[in-house]
C-alpha positions as a Markdown table, in Angstrom:
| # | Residue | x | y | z |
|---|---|---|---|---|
| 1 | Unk | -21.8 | -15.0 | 4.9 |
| 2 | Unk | -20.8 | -11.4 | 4.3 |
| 3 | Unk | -19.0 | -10.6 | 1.3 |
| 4 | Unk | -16.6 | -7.5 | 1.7 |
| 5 | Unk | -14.4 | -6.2 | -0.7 |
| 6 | Unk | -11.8 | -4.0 | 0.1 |
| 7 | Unk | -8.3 | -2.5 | -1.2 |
| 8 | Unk | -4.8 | -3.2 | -0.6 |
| 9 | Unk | -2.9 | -0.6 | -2.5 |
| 10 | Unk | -5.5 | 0.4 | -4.8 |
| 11 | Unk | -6.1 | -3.3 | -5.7 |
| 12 | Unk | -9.5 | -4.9 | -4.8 |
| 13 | Unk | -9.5 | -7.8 | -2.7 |
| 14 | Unk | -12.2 | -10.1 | -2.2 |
| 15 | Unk | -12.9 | -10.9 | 1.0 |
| 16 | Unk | -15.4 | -12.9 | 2.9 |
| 17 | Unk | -16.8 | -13.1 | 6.8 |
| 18 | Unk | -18.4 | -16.6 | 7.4 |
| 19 | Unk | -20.4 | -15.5 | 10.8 |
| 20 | Unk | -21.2 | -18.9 | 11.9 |
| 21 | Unk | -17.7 | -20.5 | 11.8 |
| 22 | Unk | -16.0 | -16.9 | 12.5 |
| 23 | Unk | -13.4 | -17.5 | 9.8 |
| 24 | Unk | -12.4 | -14.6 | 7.3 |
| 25 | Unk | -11.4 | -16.3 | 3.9 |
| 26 | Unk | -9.8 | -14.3 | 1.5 |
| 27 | Unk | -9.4 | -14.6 | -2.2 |
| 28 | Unk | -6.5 | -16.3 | -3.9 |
| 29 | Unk | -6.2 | -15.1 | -7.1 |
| 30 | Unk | -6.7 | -11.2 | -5.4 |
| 31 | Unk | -3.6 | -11.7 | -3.4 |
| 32 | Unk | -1.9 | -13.3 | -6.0 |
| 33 | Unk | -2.5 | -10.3 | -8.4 |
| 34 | Unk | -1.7 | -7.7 | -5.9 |
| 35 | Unk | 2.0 | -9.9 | -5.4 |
| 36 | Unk | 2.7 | -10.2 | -8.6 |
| 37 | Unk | 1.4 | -6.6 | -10.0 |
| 38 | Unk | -0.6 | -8.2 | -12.7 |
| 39 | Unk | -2.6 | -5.7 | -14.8 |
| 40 | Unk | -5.5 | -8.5 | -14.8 |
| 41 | Unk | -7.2 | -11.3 | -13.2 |
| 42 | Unk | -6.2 | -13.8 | -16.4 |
| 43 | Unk | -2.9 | -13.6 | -16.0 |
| 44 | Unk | -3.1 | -13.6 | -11.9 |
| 45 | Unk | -5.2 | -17.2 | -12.4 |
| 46 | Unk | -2.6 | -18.7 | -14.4 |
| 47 | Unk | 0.1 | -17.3 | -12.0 |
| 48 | Unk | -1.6 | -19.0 | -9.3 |
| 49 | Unk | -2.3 | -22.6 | -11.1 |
| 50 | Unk | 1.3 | -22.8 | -12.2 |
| 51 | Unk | 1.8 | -22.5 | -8.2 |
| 52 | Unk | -0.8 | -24.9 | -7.1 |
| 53 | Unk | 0.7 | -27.0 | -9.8 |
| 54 | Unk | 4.7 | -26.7 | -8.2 |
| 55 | Unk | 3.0 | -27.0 | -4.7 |
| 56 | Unk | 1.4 | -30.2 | -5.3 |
| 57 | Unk | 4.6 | -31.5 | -6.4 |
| 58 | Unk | 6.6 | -30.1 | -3.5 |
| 59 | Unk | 4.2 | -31.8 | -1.1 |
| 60 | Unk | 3.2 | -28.8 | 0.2 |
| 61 | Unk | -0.6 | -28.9 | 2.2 |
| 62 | Unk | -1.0 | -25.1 | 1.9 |
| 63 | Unk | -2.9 | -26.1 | -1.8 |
| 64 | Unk | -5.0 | -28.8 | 0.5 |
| 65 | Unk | -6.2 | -25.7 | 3.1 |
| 66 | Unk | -7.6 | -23.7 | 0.1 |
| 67 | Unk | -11.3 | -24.1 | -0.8 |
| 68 | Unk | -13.7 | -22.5 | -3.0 |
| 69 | Unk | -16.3 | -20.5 | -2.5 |
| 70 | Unk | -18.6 | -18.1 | -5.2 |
| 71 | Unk | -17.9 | -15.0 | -5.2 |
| 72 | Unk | -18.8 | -11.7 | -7.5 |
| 73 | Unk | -17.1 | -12.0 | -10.5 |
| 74 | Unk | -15.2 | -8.6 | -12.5 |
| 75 | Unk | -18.7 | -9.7 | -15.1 |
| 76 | Unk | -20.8 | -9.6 | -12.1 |
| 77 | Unk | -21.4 | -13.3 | -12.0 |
| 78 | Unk | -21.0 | -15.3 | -9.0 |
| 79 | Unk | -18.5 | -17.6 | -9.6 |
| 80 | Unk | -16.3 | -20.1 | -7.6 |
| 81 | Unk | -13.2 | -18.7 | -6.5 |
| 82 | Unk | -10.2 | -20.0 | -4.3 |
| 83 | Unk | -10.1 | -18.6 | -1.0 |
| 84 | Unk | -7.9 | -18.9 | 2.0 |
| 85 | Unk | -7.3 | -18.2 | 5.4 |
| 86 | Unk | -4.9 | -15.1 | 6.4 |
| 87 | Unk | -3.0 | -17.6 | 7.8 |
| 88 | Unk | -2.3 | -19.5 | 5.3 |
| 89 | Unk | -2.3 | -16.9 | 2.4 |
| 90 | Unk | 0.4 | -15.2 | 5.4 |
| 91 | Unk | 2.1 | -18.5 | 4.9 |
| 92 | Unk | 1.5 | -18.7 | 0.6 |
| 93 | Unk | 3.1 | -15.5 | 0.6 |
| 94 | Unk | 6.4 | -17.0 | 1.1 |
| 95 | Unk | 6.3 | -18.5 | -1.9 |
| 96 | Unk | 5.9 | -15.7 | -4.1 |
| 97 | Unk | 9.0 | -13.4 | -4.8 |
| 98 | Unk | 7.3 | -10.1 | -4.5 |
| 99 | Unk | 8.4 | -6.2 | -3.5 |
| 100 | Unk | 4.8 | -6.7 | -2.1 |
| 101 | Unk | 4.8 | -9.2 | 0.3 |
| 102 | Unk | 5.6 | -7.8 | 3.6 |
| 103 | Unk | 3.1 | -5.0 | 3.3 |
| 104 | Unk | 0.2 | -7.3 | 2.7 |
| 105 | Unk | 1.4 | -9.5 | 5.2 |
| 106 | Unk | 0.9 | -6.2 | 7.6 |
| 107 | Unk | -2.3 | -6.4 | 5.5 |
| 108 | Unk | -3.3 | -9.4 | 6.8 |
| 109 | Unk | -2.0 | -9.0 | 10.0 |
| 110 | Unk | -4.4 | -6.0 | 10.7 |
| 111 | Unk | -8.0 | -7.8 | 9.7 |
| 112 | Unk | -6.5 | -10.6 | 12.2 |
| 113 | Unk | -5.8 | -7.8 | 14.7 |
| 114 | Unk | -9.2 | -6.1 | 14.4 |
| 115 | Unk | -11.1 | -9.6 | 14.8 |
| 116 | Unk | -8.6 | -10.1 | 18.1 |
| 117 | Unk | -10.0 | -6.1 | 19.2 |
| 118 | Unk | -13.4 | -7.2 | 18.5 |
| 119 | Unk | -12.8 | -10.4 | 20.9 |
| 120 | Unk | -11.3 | -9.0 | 23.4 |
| 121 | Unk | -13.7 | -6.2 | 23.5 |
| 122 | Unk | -17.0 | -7.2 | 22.1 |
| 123 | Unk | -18.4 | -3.9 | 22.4 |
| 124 | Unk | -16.5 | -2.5 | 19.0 |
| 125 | Unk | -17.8 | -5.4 | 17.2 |
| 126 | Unk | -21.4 | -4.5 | 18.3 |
| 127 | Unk | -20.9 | -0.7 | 17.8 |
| 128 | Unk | -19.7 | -1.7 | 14.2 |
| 129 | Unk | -23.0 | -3.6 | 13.3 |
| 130 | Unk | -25.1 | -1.3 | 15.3 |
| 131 | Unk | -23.8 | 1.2 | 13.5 |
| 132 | Unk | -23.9 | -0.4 | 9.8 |
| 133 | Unk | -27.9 | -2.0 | 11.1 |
| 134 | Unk | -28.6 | 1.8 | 11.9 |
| 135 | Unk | -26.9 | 3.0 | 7.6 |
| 136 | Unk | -29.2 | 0.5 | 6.4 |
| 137 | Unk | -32.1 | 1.5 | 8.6 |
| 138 | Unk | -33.4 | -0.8 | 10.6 |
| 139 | Unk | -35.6 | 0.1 | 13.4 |
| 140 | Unk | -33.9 | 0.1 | 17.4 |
| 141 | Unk | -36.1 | -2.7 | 18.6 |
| 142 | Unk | -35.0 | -4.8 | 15.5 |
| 143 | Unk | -31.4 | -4.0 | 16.1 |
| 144 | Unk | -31.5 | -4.9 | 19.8 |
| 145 | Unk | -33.1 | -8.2 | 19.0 |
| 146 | Unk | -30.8 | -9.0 | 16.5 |
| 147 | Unk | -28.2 | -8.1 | 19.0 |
| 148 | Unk | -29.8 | -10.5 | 21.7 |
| 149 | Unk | -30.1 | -13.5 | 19.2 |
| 150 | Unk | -26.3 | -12.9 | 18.2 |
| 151 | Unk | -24.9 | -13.3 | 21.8 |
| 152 | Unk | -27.3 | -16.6 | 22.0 |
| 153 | Unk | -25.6 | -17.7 | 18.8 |
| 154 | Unk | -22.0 | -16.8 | 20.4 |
| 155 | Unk | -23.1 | -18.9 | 23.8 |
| 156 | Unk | -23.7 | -21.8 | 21.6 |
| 157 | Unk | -20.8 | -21.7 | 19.4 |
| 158 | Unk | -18.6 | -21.3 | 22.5 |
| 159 | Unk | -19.8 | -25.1 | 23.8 |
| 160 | Unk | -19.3 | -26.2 | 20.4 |
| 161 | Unk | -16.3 | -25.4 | 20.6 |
| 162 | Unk | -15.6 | -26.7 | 23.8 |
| 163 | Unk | -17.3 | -30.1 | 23.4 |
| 164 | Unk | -15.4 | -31.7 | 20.0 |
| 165 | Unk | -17.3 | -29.8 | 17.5 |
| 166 | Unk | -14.9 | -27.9 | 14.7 |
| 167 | Unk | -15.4 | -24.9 | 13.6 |
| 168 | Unk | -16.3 | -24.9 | 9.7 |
| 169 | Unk | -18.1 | -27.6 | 8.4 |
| 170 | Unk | -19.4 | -29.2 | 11.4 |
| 171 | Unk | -20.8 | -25.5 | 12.7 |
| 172 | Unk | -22.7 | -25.4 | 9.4 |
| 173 | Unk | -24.3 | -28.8 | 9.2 |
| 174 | Unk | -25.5 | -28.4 | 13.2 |
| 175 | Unk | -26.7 | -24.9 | 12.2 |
| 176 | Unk | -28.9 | -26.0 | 9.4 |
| 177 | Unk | -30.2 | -28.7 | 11.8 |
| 178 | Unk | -31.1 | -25.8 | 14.0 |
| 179 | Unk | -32.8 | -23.7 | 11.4 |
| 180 | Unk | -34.5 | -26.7 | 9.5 |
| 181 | Unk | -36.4 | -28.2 | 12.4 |
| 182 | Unk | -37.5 | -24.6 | 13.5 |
| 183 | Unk | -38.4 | -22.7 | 10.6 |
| 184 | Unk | -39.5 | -26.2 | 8.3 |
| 185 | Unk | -36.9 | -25.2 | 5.5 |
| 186 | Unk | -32.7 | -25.0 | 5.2 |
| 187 | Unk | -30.8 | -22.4 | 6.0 |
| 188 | Unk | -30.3 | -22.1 | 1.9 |
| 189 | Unk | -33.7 | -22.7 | 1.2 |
| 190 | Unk | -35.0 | -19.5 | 3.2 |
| 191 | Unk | -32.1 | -17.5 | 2.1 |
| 192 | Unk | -34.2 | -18.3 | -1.5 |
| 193 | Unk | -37.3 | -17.5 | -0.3 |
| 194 | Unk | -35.7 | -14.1 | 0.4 |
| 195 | Unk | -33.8 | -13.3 | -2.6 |
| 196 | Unk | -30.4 | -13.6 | -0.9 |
| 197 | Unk | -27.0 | -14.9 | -2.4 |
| 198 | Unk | -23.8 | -13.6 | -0.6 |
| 199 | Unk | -26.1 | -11.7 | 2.1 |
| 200 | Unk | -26.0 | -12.8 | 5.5 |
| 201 | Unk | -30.0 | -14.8 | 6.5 |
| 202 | Unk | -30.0 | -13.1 | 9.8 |
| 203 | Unk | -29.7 | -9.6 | 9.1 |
| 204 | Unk | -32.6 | -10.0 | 6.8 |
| 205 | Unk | -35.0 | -11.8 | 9.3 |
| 206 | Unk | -38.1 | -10.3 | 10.5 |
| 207 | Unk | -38.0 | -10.2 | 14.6 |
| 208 | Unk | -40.5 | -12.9 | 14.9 |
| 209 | Unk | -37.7 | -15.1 | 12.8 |
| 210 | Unk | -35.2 | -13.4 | 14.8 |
| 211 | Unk | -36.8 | -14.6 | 18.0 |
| 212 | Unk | -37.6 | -18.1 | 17.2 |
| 213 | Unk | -34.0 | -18.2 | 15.7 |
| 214 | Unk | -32.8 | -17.3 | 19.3 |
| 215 | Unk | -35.5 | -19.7 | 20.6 |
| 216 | Unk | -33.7 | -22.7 | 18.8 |
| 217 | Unk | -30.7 | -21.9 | 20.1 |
| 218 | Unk | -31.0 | -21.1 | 23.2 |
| 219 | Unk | -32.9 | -24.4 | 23.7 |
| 220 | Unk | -30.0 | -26.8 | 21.9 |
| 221 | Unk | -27.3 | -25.2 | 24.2 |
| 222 | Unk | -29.0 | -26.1 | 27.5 |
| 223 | Unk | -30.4 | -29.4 | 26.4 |
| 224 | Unk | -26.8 | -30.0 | 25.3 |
| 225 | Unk | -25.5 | -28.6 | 28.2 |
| 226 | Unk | -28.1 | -30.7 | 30.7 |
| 227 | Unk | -26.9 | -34.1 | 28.9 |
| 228 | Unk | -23.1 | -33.3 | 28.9 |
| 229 | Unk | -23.4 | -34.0 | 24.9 |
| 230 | Unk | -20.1 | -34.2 | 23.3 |
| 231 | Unk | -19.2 | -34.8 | 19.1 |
| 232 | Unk | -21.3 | -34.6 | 16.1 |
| 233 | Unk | -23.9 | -37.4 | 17.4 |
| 234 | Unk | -25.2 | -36.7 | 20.5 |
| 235 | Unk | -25.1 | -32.5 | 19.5 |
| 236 | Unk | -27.0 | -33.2 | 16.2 |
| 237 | Unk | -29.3 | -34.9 | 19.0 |
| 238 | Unk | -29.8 | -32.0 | 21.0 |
| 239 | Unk | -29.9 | -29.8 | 17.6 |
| 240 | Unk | -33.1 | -31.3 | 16.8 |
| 241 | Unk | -34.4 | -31.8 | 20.2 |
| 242 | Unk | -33.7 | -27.6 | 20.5 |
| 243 | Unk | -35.4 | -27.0 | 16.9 |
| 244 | Unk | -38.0 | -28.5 | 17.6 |
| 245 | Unk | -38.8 | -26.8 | 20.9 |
| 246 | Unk | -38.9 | -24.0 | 18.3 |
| 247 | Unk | -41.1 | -25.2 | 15.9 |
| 248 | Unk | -44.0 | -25.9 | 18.3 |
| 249 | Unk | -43.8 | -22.3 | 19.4 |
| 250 | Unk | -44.2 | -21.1 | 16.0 |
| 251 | Unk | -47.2 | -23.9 | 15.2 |
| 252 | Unk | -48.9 | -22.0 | 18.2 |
| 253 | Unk | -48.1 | -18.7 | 17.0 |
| 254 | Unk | -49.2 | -19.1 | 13.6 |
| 255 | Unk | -52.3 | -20.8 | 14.8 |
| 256 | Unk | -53.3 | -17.6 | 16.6 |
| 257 | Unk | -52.4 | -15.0 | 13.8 |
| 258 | Unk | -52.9 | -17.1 | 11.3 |
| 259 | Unk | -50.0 | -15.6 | 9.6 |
| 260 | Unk | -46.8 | -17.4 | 8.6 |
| 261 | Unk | -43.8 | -16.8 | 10.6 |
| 262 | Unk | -41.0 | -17.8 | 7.9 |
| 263 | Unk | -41.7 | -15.3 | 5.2 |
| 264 | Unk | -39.4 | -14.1 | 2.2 |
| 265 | Unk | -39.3 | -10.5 | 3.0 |
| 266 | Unk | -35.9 | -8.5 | 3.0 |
| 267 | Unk | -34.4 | -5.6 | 3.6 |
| 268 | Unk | -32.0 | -5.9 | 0.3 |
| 269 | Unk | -32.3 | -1.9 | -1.3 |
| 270 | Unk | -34.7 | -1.4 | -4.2 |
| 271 | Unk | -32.4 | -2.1 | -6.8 |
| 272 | Unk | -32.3 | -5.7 | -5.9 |
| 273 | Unk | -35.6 | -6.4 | -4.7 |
| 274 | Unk | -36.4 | -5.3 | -8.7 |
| 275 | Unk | -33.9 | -7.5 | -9.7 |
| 276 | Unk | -35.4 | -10.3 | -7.8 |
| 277 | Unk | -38.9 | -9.6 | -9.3 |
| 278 | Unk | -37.6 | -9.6 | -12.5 |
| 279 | Unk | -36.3 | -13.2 | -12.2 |
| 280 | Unk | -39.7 | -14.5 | -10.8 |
| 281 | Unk | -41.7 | -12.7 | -13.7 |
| 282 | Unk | -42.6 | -15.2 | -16.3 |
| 283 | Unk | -40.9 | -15.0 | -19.6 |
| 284 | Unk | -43.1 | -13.4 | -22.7 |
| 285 | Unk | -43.3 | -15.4 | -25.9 |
């Protein structure tokens, strides 16, 4: 997941881009404080559990379609924060008497309408990155293989999709099926071995983890696609059966270099790679 935070009216909102389900979910309490003109968070959280409280009693599922997800804190701290879909904060703004609400409605309106750009032309998304890849300065051949193993991702998704899978949850559990029969750990557990909290895995990979990543995929779609496979069963089936394709590539590999292909290098900027020391360093008496 990418964590972005950006500013409606000179208000921060919290805002985050789940890459594997394609699903932008947006803080609660944020919105809340932007339509209500809060001075602080506090008094936005209270604000907002009065609601959820009136809500619940009204029946109303737009309480249900919230989850929670960690998120930086104003003390730095990740910490679990109610998030929601643009369309349903579009739809919680309704219940809010606020001067505010259609502008960040517009608001909400335009990240939906520069995801529908980015899908119906797929180059500005992948000038965005290449762009943002190129800031943070990684090297052409990396960016174009992290490029490659993206469209293989989308090509999977897109049978998902197409073949009872929902976006969300089940995306996430198939995913980690992927990643742990490939690389030997969780998706979670290598984002550990890297040092990474709200950072996304892939654009910390090194290209051999990129490729076999790609590998993995690639193989699960066309065994899934040979065998028809259809729902959760037979696609956690063909998950495995694509991971492990994977796996025996990298035994081989690493049996010729001798060198491990799932490491926990980075590309996190110096001030958190210091940070991450720091944590690892025992503790003095």
């Amino acid at each position: 997941m990418k964590i972005l935070p950006t500013e409606f009216d000179g208000q921060s909102i919290r805002r985050v881009y789940d890459e594997d389900t394609e699903i932008w979910w947006f803080s609660v309490v944020d919105v809340v404080q932007v339509l209500t003109q809060q001075a602080d968070d506090l008094t936005a959280r209270k604000y907002w559990n009065q609601l959820k409280r009136r809500l619940d009693k009204e029946g109303s599922e737009l309480v249900t379609n919230c989850h929670q997800l960690k998120m930086p804190a104003a003390d730095g701290k990740q910490r679990l924060t109610d998030v929601a879909t643009a369309e349903t904060l579009l739809r919680l703004v309704q219940s809010v008497p606020s001067p505010k609400a259609e502008p960040i409605k517009l608001w909400l309106a335009k990240v939906g309408y520069e995801r529908m750009q980015e899908m119906a032309d797929p180059a500005l998304s992948l000038d965005r990155a290449r762009q943002t890849w190129q800031q943070h300065g990684r090297s052409d051949k990396w960016i174009q293989q992290r490029m490659t193993g993206q469209e293989t991702r989308n090509k999977l998704t897109d049978y998902w999709r197409g073949h009872d899978i929902k976006e969300g949850n089940e995306f996430a559990i198939l995913t980690n099926i992927i990643h742990q029969e490939w690389a030997g750990v969780s998706v979670n557990e290598h984002k550990g071995m890297k040092g990474l909290r709200s950072q996304n895995l892939r654009d910390h990979m090194s290209e051999a983890e990129l490729i076999f990543t790609a590998l993995a995929e690639l193989s699960t779609r066309q065994i899934a696609e040979n065998v028809g496979a259809t729902g959760m069963t037979q696609n956690k089936t063909a998950a495995k059966a694509g991971g492990r394709i994977a796996r025996q590539a990298r035994n081989q590999l690493e049996s010729q270099t001798g060198k491990s292909v799932v490491t926990g290098d980075n590309y996190l900027p110096p001030a958190a790679k210091n940070i991450k020391k720091a944590l690892k360093a025992p503790r003095k008496a």
